[in-house]
Gaussian input, Z-matrix of N, CA and C with variables (Angstrom, degrees):
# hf/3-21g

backbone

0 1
 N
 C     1     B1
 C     2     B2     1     A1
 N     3     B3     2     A2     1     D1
 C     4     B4     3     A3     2     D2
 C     5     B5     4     A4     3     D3
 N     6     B6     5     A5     4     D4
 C     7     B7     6     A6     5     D5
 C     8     B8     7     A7     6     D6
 N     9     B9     8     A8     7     D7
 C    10    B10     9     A9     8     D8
 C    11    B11    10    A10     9     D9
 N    12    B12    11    A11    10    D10
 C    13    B13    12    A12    11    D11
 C    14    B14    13    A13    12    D12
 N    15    B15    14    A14    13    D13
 C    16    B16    15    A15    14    D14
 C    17    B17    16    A16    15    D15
 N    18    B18    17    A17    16    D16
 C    19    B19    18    A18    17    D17
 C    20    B20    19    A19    18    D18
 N    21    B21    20    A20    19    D19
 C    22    B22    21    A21    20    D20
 C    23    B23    22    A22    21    D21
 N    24    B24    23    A23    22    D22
 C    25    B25    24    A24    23    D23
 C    26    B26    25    A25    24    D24
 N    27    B27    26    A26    25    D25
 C    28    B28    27    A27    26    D26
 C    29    B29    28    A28    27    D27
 N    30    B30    29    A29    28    D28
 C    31    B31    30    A30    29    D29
 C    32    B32    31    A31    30    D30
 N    33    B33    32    A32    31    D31
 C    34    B34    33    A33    32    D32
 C    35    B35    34    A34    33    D33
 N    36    B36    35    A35    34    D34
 C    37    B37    36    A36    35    D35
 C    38    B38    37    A37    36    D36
 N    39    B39    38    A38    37    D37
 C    40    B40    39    A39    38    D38
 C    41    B41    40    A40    39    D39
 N    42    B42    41    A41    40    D40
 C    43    B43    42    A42    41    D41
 C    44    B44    43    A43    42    D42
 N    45    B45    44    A44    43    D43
 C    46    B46    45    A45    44    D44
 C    47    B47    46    A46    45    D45
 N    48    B48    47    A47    46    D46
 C    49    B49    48    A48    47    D47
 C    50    B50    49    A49    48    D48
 N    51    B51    50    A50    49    D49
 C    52    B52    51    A51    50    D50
 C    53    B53    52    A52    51    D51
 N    54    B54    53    A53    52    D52
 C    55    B55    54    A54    53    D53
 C    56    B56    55    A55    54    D54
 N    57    B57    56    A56    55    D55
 C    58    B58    57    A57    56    D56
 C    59    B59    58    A58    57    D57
 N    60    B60    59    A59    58    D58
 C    61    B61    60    A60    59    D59
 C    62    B62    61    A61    60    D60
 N    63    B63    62    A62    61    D61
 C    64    B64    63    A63    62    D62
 C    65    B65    64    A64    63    D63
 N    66    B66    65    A65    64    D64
 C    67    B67    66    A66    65    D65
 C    68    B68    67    A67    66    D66
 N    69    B69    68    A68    67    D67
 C    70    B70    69    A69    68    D68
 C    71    B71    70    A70    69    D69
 N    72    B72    71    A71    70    D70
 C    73    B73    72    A72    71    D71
 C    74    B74    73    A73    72    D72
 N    75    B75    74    A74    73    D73
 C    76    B76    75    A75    74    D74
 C    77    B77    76    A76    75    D75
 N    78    B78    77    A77    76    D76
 C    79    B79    78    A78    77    D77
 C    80    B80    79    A79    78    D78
 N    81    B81    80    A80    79    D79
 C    82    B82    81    A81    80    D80
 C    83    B83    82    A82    81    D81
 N    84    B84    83    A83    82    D82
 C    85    B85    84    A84    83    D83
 C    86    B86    85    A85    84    D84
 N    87    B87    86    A86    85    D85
 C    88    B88    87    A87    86    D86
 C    89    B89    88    A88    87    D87
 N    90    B90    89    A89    88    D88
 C    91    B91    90    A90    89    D89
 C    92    B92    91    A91    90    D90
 N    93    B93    92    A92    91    D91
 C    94    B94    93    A93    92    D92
 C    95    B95    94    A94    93    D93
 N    96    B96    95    A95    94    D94
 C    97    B97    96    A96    95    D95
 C    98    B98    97    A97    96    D96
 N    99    B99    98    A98    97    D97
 C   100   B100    99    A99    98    D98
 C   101   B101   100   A100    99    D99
 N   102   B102   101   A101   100   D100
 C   103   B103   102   A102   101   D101
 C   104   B104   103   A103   102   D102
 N   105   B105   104   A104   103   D103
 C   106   B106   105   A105   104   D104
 C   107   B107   106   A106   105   D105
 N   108   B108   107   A107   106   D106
 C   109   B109   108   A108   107   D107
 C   110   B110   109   A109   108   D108
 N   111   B111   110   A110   109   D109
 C   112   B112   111   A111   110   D110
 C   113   B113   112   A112   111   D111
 N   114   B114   113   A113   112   D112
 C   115   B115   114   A114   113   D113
 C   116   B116   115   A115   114   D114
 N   117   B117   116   A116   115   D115
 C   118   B118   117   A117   116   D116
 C   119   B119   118   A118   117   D117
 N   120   B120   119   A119   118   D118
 C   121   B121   120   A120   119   D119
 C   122   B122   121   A121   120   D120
 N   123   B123   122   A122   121   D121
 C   124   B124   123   A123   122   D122
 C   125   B125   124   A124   123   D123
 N   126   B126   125   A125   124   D124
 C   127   B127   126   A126   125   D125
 C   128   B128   127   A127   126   D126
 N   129   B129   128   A128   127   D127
 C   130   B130   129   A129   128   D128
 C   131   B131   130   A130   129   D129
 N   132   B132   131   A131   130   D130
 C   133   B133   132   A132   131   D131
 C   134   B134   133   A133   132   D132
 N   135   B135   134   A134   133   D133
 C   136   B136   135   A135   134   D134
 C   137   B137   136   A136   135   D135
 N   138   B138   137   A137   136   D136
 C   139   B139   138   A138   137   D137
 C   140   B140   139   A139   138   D138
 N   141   B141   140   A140   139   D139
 C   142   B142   141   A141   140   D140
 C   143   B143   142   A142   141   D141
 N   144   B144   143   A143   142   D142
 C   145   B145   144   A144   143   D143
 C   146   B146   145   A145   144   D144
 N   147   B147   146   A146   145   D145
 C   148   B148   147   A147   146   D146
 C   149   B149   148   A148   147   D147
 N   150   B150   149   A149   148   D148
 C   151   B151   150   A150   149   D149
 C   152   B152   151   A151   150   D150
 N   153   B153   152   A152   151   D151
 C   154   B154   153   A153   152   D152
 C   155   B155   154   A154   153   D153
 N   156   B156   155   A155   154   D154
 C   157   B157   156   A156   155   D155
 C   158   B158   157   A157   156   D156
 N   159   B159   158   A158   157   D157
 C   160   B160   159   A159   158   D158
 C   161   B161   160   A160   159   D159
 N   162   B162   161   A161   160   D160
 C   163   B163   162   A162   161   D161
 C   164   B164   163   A163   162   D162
 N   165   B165   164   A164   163   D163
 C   166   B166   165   A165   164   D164
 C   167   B167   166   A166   165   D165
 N   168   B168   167   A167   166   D166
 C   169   B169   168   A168   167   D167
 C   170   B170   169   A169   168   D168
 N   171   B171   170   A170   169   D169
 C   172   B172   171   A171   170   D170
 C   173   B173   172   A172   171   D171
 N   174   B174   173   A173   172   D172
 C   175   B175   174   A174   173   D173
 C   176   B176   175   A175   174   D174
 N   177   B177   176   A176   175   D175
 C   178   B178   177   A177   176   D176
 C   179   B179   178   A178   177   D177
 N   180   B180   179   A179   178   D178
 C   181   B181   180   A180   179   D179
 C   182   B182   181   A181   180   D180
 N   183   B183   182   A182   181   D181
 C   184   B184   183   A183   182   D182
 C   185   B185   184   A184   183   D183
 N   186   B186   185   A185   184   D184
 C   187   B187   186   A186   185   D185
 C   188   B188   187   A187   186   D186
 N   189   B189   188   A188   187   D187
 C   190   B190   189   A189   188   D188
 C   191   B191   190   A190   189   D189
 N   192   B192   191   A191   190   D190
 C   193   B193   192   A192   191   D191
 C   194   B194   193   A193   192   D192
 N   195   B195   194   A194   193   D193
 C   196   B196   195   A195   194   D194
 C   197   B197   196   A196   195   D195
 N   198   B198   197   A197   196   D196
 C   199   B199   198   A198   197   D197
 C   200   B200   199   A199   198   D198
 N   201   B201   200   A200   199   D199
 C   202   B202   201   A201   200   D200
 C   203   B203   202   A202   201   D201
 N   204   B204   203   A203   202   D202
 C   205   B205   204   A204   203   D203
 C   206   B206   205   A205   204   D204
 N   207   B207   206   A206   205   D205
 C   208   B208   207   A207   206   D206
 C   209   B209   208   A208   207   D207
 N   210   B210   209   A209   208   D208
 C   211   B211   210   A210   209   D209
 C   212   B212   211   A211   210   D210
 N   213   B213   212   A212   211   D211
 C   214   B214   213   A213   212   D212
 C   215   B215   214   A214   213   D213

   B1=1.4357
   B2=1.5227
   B3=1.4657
   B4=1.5556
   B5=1.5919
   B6=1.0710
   B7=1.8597
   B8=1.6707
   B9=1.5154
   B10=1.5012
   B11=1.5791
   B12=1.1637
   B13=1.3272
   B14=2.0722
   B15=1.3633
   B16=1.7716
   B17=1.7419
   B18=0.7268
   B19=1.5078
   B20=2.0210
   B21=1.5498
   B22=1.6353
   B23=1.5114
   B24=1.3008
   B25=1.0765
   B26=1.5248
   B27=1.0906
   B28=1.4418
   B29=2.5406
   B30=1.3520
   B31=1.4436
   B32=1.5337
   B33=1.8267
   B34=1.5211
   B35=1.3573
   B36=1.5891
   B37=1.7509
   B38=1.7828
   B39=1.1599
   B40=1.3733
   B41=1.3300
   B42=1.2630
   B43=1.5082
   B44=1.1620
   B45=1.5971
   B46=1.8422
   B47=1.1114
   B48=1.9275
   B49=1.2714
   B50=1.4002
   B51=0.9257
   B52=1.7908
   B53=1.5596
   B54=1.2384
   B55=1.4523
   B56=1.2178
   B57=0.9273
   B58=2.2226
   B59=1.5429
   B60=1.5504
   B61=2.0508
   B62=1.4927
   B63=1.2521
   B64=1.6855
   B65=0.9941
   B66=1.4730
   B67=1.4237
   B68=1.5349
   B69=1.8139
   B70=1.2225
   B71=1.3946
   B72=1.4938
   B73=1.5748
   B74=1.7518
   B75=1.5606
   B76=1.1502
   B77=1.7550
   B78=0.9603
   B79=1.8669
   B80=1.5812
   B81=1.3271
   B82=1.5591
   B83=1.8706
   B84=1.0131
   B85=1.5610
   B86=2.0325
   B87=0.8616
   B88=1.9673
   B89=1.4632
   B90=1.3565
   B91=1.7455
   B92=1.0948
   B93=1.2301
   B94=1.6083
   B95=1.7252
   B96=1.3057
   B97=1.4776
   B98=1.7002
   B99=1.3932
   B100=1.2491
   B101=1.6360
   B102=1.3172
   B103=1.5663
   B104=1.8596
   B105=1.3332
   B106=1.2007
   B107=1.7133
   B108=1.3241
   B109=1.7993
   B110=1.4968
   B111=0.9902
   B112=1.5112
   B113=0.9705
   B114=1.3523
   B115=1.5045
   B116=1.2652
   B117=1.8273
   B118=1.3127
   B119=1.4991
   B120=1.4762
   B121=1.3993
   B122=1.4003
   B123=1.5463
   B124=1.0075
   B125=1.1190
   B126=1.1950
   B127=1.5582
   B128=1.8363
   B129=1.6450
   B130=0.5502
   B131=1.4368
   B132=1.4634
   B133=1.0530
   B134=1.9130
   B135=0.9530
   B136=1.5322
   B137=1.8557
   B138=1.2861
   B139=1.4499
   B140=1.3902
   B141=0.8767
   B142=2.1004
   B143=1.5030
   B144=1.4600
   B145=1.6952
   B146=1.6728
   B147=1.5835
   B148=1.2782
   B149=1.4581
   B150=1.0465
   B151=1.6684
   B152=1.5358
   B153=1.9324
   B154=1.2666
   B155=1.5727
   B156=1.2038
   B157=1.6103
   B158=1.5740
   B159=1.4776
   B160=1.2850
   B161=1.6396
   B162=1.0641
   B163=1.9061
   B164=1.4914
   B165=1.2198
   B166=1.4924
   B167=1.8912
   B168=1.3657
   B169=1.1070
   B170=1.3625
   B171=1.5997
   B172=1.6122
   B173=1.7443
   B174=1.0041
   B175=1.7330
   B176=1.8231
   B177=1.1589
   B178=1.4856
   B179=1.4511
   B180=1.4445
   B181=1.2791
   B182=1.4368
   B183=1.3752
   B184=1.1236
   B185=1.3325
   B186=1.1537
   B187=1.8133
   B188=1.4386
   B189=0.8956
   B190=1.6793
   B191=1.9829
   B192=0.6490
   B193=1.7583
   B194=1.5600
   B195=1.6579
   B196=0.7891
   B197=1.6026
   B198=1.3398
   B199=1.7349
   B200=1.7633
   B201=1.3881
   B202=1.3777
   B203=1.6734
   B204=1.3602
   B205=1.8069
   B206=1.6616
   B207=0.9425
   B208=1.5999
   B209=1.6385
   B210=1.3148
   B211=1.6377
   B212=1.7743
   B213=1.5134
   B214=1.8854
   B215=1.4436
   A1=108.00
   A2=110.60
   A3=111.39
   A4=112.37
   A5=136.46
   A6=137.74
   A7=104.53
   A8=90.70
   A9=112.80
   A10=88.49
   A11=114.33
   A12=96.19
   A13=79.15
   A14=144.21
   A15=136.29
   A16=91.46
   A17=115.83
   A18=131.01
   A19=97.97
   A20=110.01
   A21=108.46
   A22=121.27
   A23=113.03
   A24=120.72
   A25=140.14
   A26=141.72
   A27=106.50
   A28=81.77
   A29=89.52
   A30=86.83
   A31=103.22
   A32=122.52
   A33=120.16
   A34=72.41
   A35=104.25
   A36=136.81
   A37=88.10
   A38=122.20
   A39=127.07
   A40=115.30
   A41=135.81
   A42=144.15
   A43=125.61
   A44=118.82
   A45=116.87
   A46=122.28
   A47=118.32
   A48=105.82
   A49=101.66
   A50=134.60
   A51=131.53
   A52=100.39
   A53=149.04
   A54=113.31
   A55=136.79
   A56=125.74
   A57=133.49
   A58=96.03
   A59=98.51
   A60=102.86
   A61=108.35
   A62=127.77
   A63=121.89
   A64=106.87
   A65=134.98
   A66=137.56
   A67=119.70
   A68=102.69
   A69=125.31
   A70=127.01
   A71=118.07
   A72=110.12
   A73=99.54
   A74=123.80
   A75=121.31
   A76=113.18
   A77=94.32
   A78=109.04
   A79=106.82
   A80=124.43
   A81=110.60
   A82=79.43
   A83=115.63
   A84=117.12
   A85=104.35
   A86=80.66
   A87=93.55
   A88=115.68
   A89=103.06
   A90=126.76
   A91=131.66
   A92=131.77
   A93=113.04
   A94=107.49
   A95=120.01
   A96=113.14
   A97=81.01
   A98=118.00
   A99=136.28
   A100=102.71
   A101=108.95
   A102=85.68
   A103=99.70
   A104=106.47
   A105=126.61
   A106=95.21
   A107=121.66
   A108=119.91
   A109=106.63
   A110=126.29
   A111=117.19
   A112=119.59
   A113=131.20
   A114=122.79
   A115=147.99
   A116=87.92
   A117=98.51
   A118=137.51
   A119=106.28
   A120=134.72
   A121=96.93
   A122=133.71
   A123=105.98
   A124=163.85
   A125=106.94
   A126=150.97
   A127=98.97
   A128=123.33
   A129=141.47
   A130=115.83
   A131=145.98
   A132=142.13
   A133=95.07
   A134=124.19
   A135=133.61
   A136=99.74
   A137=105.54
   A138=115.52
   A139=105.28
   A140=100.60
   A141=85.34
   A142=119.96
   A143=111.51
   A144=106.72
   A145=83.86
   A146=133.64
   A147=114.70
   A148=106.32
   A149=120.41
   A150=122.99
   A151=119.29
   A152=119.69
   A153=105.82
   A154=93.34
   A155=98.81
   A156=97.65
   A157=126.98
   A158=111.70
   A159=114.46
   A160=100.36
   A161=125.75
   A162=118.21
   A163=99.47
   A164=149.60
   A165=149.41
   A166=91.10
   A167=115.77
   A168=127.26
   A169=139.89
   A170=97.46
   A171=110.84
   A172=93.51
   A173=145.01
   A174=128.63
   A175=88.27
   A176=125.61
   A177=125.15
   A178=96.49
   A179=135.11
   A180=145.37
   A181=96.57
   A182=124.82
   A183=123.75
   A184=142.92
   A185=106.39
   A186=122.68
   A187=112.73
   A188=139.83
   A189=129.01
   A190=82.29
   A191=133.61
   A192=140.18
   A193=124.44
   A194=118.66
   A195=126.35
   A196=122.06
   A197=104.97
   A198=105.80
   A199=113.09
   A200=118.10
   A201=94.17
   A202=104.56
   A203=113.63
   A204=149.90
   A205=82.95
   A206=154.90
   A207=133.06
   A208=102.63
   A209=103.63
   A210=98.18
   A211=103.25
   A212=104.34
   A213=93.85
   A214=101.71
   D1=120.27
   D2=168.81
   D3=-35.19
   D4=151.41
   D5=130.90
   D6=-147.57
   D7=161.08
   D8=-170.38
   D9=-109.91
   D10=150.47
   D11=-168.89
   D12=-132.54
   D13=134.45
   D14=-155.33
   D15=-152.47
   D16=122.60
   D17=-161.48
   D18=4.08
   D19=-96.70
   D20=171.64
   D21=-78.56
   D22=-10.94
   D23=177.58
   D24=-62.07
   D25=109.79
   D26=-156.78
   D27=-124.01
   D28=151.79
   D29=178.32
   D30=-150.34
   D31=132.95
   D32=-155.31
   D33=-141.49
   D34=163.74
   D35=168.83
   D36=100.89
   D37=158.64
   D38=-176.04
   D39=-95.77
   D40=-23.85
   D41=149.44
   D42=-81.01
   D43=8.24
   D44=143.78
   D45=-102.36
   D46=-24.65
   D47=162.57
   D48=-64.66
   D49=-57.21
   D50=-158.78
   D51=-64.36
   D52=-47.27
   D53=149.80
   D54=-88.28
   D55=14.98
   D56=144.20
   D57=-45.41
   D58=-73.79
   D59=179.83
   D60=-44.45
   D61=-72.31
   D62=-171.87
   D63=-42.35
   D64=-41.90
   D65=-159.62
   D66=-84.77
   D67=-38.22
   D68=154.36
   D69=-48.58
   D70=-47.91
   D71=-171.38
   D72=-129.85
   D73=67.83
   D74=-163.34
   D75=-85.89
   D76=25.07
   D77=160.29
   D78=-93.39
   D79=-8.23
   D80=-155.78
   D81=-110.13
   D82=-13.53
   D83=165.42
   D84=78.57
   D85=26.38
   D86=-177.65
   D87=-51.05
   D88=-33.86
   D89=173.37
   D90=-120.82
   D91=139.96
   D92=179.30
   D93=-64.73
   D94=-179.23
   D95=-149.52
   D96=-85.67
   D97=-164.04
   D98=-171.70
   D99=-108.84
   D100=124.71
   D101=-166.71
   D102=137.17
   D103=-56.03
   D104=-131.46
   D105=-90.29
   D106=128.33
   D107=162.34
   D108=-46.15
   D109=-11.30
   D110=168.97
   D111=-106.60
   D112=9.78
   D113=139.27
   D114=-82.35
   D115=9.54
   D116=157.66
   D117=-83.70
   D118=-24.47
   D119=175.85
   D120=-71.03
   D121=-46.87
   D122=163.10
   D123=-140.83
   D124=56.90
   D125=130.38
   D126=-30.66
   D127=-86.29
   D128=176.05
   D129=-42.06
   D130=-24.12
   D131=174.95
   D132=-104.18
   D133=-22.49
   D134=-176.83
   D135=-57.01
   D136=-46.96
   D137=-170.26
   D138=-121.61
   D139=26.57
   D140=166.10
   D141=-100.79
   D142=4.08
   D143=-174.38
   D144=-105.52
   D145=-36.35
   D146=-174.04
   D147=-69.42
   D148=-58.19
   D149=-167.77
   D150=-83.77
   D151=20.65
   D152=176.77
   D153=-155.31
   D154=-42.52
   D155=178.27
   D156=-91.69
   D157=-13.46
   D158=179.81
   D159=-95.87
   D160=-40.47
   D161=172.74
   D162=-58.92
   D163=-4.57
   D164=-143.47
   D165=-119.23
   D166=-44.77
   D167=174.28
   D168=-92.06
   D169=-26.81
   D170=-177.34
   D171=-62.37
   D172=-52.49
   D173=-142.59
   D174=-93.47
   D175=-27.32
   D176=177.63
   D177=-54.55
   D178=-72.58
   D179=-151.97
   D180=-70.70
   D181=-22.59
   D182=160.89
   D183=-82.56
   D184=24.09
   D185=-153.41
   D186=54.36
   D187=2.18
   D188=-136.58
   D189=-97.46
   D190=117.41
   D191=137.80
   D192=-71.17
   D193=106.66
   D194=164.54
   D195=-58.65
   D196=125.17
   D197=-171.09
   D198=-71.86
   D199=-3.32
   D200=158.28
   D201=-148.68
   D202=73.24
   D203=165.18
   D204=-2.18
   D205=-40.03
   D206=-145.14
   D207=-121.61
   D208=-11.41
   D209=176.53
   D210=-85.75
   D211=-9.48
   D212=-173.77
   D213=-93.35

């Protein structure tokens, strides 16, 4: 499991460290600002491999076969 480990801070999953950092050092421009219609896009691209593409893959890599492949 990823973690960032920031003096007491500790931050795990790969799209909270990666916006902790944008949010953290917002001169390095990592994110669009807060505020911004484009932080919705990415938000939305921030979390779409944990919450759509990684459940899509985790039970494959695991042998596991879903018994009806087209409903996942």
């Amino acid at each position: 499991m990823p973690a960032l480990v920031d003096g007491g801070v500790v931050v795990t999953e790969v799209a909270a460290i990666c916006a902790y950092l944008a949010d953290k050092f917002p001169e390095k421009r990592l994110a669009p600002e807060i505020g911004s219609a484009d932080r919705a896009t990415y938000y939305r691209y921030l979390f779409l491999a944990g919450n759509t593409i990684e459940p899509a893959f985790s039970p494959m890599a695991a042998g596991i076969e879903h018994p009806e492949s087209r409903s996942v």
